[in-house]
Backbone as CSV, one residue per row, in Angstrom:
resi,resn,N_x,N_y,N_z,CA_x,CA_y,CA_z,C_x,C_y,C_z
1,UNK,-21.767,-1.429,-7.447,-20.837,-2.031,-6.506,-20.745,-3.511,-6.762
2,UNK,-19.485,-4.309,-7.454,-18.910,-5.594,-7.136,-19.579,-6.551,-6.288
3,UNK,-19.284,-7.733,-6.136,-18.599,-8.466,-5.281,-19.958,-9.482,-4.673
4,UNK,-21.078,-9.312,-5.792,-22.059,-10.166,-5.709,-23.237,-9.820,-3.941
5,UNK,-24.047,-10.331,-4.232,-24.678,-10.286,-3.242,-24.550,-10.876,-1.755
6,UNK,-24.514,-9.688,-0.655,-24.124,-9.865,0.692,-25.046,-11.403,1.345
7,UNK,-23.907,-11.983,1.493,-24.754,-13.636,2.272,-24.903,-13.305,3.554
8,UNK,-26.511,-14.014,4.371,-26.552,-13.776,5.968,-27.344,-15.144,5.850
9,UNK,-26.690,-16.113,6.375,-27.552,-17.123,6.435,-28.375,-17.293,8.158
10,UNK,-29.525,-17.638,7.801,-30.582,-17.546,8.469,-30.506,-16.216,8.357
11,UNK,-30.833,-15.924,7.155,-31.304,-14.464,7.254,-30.103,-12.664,7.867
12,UNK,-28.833,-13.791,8.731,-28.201,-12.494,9.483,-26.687,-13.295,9.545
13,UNK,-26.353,-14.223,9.600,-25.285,-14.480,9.398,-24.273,-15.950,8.737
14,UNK,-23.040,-16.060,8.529,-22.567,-17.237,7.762,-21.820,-17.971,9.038
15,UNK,-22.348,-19.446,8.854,-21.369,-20.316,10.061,-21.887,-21.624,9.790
16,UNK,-20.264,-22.141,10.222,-20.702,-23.284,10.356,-20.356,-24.034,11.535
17,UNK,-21.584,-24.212,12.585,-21.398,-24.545,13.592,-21.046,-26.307,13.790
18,UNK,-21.503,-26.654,12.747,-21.681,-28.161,13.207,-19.827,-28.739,13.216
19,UNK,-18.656,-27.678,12.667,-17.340,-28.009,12.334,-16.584,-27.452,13.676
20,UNK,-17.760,-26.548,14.212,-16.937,-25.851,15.980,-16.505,-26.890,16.648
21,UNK,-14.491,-26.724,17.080,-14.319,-27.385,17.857,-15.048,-27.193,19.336
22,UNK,-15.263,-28.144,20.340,-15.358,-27.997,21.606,-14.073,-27.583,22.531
23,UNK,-14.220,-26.785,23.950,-12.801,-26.260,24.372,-12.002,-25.244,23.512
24,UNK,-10.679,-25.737,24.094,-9.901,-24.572,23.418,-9.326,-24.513,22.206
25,UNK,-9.675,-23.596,21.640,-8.965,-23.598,19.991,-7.782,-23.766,19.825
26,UNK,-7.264,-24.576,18.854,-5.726,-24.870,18.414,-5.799,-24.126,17.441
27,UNK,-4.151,-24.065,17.410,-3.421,-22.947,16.692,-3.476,-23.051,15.130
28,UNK,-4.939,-23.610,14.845,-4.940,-23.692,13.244,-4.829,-22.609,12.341
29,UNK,-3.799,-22.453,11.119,-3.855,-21.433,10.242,-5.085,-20.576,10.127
30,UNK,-4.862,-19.488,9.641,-6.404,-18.619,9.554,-6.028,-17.635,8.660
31,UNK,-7.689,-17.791,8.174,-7.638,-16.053,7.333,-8.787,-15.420,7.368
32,UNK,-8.668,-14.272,7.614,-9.622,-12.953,7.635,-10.257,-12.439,6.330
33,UNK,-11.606,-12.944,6.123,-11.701,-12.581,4.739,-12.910,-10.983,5.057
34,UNK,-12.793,-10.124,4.386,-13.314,-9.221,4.388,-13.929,-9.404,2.696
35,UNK,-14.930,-9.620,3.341,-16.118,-10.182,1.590,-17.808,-9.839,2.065
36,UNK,-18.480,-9.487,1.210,-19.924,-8.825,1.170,-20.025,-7.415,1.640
37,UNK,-20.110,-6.803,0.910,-19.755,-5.066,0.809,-21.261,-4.702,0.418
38,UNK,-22.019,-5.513,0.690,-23.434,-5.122,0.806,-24.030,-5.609,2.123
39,UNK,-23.186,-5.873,3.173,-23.189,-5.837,4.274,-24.378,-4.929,5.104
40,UNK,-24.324,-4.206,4.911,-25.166,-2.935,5.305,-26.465,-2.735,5.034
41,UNK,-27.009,-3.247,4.151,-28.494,-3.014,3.235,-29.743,-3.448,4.123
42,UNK,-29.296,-3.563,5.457,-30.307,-3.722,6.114,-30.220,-2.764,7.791
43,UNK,-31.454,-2.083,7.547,-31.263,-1.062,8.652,-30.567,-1.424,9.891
44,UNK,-31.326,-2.515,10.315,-30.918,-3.375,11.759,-29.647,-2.972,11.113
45,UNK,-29.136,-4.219,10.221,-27.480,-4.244,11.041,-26.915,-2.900,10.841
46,UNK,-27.191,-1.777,10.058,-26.383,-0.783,10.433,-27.016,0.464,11.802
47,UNK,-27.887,0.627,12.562,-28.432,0.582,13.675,-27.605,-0.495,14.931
48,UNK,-27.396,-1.413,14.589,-26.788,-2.627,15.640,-25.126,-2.288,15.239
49,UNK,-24.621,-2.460,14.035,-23.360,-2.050,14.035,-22.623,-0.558,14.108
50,UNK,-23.402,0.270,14.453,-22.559,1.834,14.842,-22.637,1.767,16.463
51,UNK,-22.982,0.605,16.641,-23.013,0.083,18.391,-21.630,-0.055,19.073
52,UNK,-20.644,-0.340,18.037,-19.661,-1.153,18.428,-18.684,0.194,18.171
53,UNK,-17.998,0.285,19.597,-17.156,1.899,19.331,-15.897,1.838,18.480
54,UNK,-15.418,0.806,17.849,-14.126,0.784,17.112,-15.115,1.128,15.913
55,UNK,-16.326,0.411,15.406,-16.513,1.211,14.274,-17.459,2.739,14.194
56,UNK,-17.687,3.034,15.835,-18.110,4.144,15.387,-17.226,5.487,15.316
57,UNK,-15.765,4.840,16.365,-15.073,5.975,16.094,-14.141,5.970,14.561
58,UNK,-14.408,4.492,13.767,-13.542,5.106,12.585,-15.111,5.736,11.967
59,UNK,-15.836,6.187,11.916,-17.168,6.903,10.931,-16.647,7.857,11.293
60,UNK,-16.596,8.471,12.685,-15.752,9.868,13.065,-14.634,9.652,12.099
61,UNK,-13.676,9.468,12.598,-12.103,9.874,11.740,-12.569,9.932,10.251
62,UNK,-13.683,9.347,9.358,-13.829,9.442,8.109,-14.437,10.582,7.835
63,UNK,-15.756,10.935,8.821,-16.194,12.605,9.005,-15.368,13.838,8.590
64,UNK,-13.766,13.220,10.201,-13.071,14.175,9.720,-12.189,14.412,8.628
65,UNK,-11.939,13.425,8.037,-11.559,13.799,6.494,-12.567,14.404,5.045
66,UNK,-13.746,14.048,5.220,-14.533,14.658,4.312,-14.699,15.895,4.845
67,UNK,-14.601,16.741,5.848,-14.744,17.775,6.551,-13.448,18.467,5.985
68,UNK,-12.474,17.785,5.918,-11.230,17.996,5.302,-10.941,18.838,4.295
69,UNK,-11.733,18.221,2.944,-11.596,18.321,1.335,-12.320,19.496,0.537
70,UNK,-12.961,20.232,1.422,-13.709,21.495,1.111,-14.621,20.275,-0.491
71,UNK,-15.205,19.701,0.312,-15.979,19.152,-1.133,-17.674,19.888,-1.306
72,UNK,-17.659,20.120,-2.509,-19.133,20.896,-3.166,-20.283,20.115,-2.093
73,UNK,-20.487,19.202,-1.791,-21.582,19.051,-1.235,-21.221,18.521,0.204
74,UNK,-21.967,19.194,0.986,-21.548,18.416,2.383,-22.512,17.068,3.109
75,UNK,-21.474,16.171,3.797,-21.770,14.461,3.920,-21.935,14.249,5.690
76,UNK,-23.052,13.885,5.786,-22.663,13.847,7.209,-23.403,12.118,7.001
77,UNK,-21.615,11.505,7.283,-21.807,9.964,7.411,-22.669,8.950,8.839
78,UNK,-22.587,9.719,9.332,-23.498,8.906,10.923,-24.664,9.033,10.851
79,UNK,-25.426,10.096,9.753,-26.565,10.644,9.487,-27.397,9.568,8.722
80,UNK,-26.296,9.261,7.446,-26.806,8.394,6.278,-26.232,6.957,6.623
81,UNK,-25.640,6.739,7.367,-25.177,4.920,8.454,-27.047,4.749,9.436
82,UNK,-27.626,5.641,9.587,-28.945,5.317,10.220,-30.051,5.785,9.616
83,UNK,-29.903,6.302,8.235,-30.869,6.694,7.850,-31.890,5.413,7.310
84,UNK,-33.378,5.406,6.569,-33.943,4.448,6.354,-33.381,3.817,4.996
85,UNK,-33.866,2.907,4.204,-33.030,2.192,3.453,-32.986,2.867,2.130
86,UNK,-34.457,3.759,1.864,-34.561,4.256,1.203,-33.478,5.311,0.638
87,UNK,-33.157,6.548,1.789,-31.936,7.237,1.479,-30.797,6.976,1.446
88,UNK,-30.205,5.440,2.164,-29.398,4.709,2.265,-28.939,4.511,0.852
89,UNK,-29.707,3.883,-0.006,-29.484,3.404,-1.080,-29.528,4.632,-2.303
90,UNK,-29.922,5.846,-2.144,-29.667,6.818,-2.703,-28.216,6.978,-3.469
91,UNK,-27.220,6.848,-2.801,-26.255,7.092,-3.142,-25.107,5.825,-2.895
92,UNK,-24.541,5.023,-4.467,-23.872,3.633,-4.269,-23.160,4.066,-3.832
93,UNK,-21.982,5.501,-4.321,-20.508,5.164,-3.360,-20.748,5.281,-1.876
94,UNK,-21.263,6.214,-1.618,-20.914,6.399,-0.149,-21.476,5.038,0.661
95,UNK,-22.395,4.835,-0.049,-22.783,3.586,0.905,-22.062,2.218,0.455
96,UNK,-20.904,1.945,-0.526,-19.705,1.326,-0.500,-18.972,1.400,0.354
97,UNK,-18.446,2.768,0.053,-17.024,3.387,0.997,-17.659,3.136,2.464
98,UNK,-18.949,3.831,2.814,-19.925,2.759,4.791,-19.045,1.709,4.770
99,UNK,-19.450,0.687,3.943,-19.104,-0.512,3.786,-17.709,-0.981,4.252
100,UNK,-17.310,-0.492,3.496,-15.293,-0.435,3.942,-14.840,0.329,5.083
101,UNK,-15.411,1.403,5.430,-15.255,1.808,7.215,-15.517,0.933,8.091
102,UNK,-16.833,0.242,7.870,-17.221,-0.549,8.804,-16.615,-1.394,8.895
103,UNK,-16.339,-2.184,7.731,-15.095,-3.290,7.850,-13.199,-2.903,8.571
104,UNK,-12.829,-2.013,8.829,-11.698,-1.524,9.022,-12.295,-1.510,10.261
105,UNK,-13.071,-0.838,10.831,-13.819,-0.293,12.472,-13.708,-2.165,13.267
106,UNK,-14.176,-3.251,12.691,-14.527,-4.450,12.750,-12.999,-5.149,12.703
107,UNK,-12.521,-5.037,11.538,-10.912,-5.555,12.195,-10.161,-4.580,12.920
108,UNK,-10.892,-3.831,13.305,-9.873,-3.038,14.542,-9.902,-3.931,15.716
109,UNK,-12.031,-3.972,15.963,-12.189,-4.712,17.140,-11.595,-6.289,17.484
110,UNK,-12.014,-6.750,16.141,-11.450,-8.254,15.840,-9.479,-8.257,16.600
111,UNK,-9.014,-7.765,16.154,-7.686,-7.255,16.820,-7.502,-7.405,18.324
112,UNK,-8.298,-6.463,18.876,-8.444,-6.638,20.223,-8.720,-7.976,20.769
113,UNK,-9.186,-8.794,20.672,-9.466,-10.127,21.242,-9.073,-11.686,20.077
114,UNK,-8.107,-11.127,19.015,-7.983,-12.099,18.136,-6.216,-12.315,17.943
115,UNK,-5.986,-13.302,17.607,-4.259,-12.956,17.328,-4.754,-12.825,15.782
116,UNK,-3.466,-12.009,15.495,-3.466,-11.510,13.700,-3.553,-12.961,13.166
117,UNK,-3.890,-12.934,11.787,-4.244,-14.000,11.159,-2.818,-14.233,10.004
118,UNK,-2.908,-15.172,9.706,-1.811,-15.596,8.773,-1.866,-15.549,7.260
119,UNK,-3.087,-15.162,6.837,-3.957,-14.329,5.241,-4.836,-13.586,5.696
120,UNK,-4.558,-12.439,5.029,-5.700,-11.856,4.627,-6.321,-12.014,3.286
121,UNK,-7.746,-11.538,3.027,-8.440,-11.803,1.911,-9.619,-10.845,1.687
122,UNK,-9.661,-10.612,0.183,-10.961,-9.209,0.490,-10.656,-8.610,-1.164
123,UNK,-11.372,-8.128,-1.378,-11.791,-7.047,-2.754,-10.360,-6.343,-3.117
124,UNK,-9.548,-5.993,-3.688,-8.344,-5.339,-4.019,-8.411,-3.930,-4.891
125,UNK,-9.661,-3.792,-5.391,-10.024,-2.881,-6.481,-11.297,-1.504,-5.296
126,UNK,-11.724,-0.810,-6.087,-12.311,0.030,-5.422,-12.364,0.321,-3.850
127,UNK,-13.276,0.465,-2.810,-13.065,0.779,-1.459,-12.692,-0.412,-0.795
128,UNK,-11.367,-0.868,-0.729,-10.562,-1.937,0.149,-10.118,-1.437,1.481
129,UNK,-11.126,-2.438,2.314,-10.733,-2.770,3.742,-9.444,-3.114,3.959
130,UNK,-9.334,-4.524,2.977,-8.192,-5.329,2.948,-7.073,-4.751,2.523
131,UNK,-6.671,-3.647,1.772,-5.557,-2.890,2.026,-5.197,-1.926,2.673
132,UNK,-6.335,-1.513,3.798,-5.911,-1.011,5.135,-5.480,-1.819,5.866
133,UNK,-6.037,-2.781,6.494,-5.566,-3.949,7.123,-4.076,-4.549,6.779
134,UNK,-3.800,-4.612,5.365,-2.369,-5.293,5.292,-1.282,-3.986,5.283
135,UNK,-1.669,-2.585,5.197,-0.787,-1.848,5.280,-0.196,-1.089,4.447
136,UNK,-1.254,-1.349,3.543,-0.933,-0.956,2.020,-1.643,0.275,1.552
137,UNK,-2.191,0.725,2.409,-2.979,1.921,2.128,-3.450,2.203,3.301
138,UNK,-3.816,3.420,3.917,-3.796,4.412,4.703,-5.433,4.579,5.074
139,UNK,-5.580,4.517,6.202,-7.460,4.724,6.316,-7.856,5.903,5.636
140,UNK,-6.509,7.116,5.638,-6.991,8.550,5.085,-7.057,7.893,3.725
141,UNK,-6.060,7.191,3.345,-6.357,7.569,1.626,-7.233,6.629,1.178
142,UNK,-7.588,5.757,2.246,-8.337,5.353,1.479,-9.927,6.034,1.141
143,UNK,-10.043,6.850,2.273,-11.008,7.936,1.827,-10.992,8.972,0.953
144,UNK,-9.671,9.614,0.826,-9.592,10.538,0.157,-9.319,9.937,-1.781
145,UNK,-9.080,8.435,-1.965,-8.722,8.048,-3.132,-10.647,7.582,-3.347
146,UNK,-11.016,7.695,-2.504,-13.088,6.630,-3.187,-13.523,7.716,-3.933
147,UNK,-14.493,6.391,-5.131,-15.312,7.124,-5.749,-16.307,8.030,-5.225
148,UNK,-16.504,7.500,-3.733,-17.582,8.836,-3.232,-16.744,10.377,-3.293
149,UNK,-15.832,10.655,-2.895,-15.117,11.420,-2.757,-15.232,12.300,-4.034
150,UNK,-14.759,11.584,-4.933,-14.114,11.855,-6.199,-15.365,12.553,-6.706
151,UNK,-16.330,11.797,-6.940,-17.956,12.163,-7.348,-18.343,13.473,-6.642
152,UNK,-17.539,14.248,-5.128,-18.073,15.029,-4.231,-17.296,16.542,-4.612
153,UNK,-16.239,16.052,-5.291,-15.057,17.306,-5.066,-15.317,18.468,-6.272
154,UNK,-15.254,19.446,-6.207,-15.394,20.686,-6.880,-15.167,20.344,-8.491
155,UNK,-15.863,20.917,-9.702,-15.512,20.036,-10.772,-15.134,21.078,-11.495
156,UNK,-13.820,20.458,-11.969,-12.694,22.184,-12.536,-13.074,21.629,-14.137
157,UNK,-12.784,23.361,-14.333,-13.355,23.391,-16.006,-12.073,22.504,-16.758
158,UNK,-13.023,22.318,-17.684,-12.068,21.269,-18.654,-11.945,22.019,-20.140
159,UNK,-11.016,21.669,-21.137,-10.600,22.056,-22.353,-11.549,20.664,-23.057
160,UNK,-12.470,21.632,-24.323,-13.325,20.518,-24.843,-12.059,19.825,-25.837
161,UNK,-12.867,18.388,-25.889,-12.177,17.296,-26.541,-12.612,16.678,-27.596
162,UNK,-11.885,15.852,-28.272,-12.383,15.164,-29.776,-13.265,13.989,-29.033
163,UNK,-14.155,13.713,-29.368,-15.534,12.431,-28.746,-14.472,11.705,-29.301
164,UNK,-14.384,10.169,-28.470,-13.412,8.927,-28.673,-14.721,7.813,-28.361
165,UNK,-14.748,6.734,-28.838,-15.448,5.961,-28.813,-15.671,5.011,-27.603
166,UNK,-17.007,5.114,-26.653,-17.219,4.620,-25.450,-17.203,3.321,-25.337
167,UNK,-16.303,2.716,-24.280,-16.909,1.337,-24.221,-17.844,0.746,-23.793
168,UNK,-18.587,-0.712,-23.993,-19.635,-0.859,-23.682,-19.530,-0.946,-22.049
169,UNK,-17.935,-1.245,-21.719,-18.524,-1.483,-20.121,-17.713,-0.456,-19.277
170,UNK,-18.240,0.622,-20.119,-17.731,1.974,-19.301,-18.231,2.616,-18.501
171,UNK,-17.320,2.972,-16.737,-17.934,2.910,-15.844,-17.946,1.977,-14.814
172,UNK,-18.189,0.269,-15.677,-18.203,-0.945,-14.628,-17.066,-0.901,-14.089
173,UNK,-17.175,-1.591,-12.845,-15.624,-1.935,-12.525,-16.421,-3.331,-11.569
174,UNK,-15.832,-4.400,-12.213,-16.041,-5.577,-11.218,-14.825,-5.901,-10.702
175,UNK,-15.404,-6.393,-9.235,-14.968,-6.487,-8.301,-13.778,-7.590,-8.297
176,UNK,-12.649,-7.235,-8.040,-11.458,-8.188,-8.278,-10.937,-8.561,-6.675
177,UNK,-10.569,-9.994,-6.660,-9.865,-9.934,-4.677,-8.559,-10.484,-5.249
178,UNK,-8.404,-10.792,-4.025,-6.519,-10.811,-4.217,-6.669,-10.997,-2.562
179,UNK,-5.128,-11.615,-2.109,-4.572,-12.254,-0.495,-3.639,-11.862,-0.316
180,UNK,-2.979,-11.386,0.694,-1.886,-10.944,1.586,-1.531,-11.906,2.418
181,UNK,-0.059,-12.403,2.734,-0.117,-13.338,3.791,0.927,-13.086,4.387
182,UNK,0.849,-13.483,5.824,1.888,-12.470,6.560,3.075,-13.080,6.870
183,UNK,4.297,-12.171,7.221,5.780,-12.566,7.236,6.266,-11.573,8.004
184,UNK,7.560,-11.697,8.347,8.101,-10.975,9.198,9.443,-9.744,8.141
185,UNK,9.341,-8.445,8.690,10.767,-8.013,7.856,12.020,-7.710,8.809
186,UNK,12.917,-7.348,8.674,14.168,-7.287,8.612,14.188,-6.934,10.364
187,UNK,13.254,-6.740,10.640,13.387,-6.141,11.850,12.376,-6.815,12.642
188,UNK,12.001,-8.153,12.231,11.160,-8.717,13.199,9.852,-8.936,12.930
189,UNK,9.172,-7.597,12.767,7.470,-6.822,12.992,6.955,-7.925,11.863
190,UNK,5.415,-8.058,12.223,5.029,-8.966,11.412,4.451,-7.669,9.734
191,UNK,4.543,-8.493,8.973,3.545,-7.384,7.832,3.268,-8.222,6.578
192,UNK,2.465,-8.148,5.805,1.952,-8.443,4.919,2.244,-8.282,3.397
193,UNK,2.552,-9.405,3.049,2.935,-9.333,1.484,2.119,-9.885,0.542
194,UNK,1.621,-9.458,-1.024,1.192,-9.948,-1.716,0.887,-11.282,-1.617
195,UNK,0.051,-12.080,-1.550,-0.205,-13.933,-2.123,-0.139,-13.900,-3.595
196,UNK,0.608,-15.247,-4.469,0.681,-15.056,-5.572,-0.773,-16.203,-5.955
197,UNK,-1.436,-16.207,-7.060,-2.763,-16.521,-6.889,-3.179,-16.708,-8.544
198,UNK,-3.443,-17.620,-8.861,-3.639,-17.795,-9.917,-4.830,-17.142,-10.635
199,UNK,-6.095,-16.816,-9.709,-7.432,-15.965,-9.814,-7.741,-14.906,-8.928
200,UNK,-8.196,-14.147,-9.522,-9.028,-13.423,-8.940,-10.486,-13.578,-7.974
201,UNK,-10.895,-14.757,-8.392,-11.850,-15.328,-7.838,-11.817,-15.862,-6.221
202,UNK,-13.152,-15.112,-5.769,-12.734,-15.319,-4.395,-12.947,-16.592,-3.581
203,UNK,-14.032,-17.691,-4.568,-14.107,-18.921,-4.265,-13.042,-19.112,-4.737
204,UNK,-12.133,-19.395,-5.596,-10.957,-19.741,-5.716,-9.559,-19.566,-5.025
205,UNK,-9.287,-18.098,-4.341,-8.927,-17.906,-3.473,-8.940,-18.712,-2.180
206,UNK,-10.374,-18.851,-1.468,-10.102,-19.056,-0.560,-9.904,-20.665,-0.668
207,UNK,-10.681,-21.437,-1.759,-9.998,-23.000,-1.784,-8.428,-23.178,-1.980
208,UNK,-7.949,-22.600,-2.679,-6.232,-22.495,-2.772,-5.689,-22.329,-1.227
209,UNK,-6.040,-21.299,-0.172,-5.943,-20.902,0.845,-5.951,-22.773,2.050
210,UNK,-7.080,-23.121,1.605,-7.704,-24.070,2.170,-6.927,-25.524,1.740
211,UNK,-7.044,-25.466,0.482,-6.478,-27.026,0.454,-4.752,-26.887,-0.135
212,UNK,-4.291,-25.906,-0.490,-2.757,-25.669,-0.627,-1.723,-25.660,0.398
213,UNK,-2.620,-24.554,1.219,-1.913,-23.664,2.585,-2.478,-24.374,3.313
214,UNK,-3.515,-24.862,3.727,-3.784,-25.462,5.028,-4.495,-24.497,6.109
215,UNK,-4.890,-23.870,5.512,-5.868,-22.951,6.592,-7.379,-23.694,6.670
216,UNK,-7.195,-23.268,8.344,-8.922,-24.077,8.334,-9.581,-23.441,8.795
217,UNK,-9.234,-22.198,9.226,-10.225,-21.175,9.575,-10.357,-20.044,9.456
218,UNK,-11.866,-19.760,8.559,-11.387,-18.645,7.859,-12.903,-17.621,8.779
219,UNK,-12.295,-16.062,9.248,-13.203,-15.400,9.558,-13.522,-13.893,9.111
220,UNK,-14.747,-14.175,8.936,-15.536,-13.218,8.191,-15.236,-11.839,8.758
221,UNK,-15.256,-10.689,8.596,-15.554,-9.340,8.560,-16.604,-8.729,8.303
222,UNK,-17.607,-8.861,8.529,-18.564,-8.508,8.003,-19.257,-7.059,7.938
223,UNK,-20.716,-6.977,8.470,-21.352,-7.882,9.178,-21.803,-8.929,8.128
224,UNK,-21.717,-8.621,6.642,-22.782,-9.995,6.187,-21.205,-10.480,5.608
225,UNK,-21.714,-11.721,4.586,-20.488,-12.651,3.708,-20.891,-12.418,2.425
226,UNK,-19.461,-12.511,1.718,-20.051,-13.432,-0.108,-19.889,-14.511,-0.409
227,UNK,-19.860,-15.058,0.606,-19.729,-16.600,0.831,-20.507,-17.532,1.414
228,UNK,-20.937,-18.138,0.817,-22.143,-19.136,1.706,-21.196,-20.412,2.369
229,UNK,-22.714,-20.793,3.067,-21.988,-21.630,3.737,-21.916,-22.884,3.304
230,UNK,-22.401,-23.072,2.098,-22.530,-23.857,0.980,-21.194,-23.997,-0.315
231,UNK,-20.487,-22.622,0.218,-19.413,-22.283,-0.655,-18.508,-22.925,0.405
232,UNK,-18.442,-23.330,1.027,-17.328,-23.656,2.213,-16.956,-25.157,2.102
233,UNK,-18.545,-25.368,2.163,-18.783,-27.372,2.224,-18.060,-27.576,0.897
234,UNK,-18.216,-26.812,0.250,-17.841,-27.296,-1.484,-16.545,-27.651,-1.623
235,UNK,-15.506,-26.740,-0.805,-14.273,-27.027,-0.958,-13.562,-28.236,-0.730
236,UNK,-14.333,-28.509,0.651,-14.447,-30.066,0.466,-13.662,-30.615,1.390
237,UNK,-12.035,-30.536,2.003,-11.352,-31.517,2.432,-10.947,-31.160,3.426
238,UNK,-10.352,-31.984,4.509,-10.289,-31.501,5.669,-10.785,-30.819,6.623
239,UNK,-10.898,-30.192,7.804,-11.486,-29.917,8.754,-11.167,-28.498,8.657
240,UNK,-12.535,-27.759,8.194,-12.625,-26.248,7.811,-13.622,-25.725,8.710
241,UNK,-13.480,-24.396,8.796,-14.647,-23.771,10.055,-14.709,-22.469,9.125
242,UNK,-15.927,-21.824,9.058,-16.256,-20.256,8.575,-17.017,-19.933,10.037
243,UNK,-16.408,-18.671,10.676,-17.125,-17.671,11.798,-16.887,-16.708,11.158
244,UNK,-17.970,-16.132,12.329,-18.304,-14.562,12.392,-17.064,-13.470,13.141
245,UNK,-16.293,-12.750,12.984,-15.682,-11.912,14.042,-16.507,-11.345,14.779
246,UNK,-17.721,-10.707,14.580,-18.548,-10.354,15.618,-18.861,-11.728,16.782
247,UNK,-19.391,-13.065,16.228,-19.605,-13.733,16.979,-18.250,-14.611,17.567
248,UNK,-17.141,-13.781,17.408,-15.874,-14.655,18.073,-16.139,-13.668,19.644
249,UNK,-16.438,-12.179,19.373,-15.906,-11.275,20.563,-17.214,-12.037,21.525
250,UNK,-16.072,-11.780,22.995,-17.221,-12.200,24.035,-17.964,-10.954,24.797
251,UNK,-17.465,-10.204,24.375,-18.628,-8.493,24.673,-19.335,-8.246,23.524
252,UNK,-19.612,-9.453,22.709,-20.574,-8.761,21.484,-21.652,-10.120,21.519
253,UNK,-21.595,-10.534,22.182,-22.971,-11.569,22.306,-24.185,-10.608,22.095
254,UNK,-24.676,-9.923,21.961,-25.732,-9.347,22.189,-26.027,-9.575,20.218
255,UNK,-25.166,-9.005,19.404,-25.270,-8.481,18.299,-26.106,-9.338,17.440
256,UNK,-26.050,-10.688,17.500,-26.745,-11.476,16.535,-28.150,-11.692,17.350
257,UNK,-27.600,-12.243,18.491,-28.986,-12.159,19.657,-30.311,-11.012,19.115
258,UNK,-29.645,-9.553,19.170,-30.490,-9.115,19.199,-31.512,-8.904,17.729
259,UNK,-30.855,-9.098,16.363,-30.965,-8.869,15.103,-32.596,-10.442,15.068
260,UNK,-31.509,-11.812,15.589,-32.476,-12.630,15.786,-33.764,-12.099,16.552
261,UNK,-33.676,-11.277,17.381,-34.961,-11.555,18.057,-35.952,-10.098,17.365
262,UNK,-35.225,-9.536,15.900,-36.221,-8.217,15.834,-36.711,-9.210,14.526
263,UNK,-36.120,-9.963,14.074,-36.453,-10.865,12.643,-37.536,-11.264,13.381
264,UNK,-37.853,-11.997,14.328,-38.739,-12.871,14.873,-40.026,-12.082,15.858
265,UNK,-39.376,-10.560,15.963,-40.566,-9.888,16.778,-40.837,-10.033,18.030
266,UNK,-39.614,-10.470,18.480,-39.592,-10.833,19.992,-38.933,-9.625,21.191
267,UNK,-38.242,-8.820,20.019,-36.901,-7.847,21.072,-37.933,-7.074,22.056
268,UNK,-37.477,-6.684,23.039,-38.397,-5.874,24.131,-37.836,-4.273,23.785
């Protein structure tokens, strides 16, 4: 799985508080980045995040599509979202494709208490959040198109072939992002079109985002980042903020609260 190693600074999450305005937020540009797809690799947060019912009812709706596909082996996803890390990590896709439910379940909630954002941003290649979110793909397909899937489904006989010469990086697939930014069509509704983007790179991305476009606030999807908060300062100009969507909702105070206090051995 892509897309570099999941950032949690202090250990659980990315922010930068010292750039929080005081009062009420102005209407500064924003973008939703859906980045660290290794989010999950720690029991807590997936224990603390099947807490939150937008993402536990999309694990259902994904249930019911693998329930769907008559696939050779049967998956029971709520099973392996709490299992220990050990069986967790057993298997990369499915615990990718976790990854990208949870993120879709998370901008559902984010939705509810957020106005839509003016970019989106996120992985474009393998299990994309970010092209559920802009509309470009379907929560079903995006289950029914993953490598977990694919790896699960009945394997029909094949006609043998002439051996062709393997490549060395056959198999890899690194992780490519890409931005959507939103507009209105013919009829009003807001929706999302391609960003044209000189890289693939998601530090690059989001500085283009930042010092081109003028966005100053960009929020995470998480639960973790691939972005430090060190990657933020770097960009450098103007008055930029990185949050949490979990720590924007005001019915989710508990979530970091409580992660802090099992790191520290304090939770009751």
């Amino acid at each position: 799985m892509g897309g570099g190693k999941g950032c949690l600074s202090g250990n659980w999450k990315t922010n930068l508080n010292e750039t929080r305005k005081s009062g009420e937020r102005k209407m500064t540009k924003r973008a939703v980045v859906f980045a660290g797809r290794n989010g999950l690799d720690f029991i807590d947060l997936r224990m603390s995040v099947i807490r939150i019912p937008e993402v536990s009812l999309r694990i259902r709706q994904a249930q019911s599509v693998f329930d769907s596909l008559g696939l050779q082996k049967s998956v029971n996803l709520m099973s392996l979202i709490t299992a220990d890390d050990e069986q967790f990590f057993r298997n990369i896709g499915l615990k990718g494709l976790l990854a990208a439910i949870v993120q879709v379940g998370l901008y559902d909630r984010y939705l509810r208490t957020q106005r839509a954002s003016d970019f989106l941003v996120g992985n474009t290649n393998g299990d994309s959040a970010l092209l559920v979110a802009a509309g470009k793909l379907s929560f079903e397909e995006m289950i029914r198109t993953s490598q977990a899937v694919t790896a699960l489904r009945p394997v029909e006989p094949v006609q043998p072939v002439v051996a062709q010469p393997v490549p060395i990086l056959s198999g890899l697939s690194l992780t490519e992002y890409g931005a959507f930014v939103s507009t209105t069509n013919d009829q009003g509704m807001r929706i999302y079109e391609p960003f044209k983007s000189t890289s693939m790179d998601l530090k690059s991305i989001v500085s283009s985002l930042h010092i081109d476009n003028g966005v100053e606030l960009f929020i995470n999807i998480g639960p973790a980042s691939a972005l430090r908060v060190s990657d933020y300062r770097m960009i450098g100009t103007g008055d930029l903020e990185a949050l949490d969507s979990i720590e924007l909702d005001p019915m989710l105070t508990w979530f970091w609260n409580e992660l802090e206090n099992l790191k520290t051995g304090t939770l009751n």
